[in-house]
N, C-alpha and C positions, 0 to 999 in steps of 0.2 A: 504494500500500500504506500502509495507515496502523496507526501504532504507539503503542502508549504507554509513554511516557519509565520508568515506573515498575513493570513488568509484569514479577511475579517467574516468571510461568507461560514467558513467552519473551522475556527479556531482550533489550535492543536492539540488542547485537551478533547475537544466534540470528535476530533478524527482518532485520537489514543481509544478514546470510549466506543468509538463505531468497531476499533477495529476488534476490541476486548469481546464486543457485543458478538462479533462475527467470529472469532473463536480462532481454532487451527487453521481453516484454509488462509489466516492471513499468516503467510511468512515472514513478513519481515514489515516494519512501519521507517521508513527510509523519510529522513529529515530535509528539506531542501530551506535553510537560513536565508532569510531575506528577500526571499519571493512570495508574492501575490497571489492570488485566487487563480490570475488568467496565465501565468507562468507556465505552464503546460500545454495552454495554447499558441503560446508567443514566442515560447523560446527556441533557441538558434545554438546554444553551447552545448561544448562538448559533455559537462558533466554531467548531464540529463541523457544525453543521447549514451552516453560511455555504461550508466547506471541503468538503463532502458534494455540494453545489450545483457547486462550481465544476471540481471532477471529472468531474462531469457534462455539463461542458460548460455549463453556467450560469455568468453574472457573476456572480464574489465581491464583494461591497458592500467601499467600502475605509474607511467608518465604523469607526471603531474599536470592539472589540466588547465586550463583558462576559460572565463566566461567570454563569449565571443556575442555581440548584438543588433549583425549584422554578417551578411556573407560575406561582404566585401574582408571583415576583420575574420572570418574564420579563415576563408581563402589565403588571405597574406601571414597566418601563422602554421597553416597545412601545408 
């Protein structure tokens, strides 16, 4: 379950308590600090996409990553 830290729509206790409510199939409650409600919709960085991957059963790269806010800025770091 992934959350974000700054999400006035469902605050991070309301989303710890959803996830308690839903039991075992939730594996993991994965923090994302200083994002919004729409961050999930909006976002363009690596550490979303890298963490997205690794849910999935994909290897997360252990590169350290950067938020990137635009392609232009992912492009000229990739």
């Amino acid at each position: 379950m992934y959350v974000a830290g700054d999400d006035m729509f469902c605050p991070a206790e309301q989303a710890q308590w959803t996830a308690d409510q839903i039991g075992e199939a939730v594996k993991e409650v994965r923090m994302f600090d200083g994002q919004d409600h729409g961050y999930f919709t909006y976002s363009l960085d690596m550490v979303l996409m890298e963490s997205l991957l690794f849910s999935l059963g994909k290897v997360e790269k252990t590169r350290k990553t950067k938020f990137h806010h635009s392609w232009e800025d992912w492009e000229e770091n990739n």
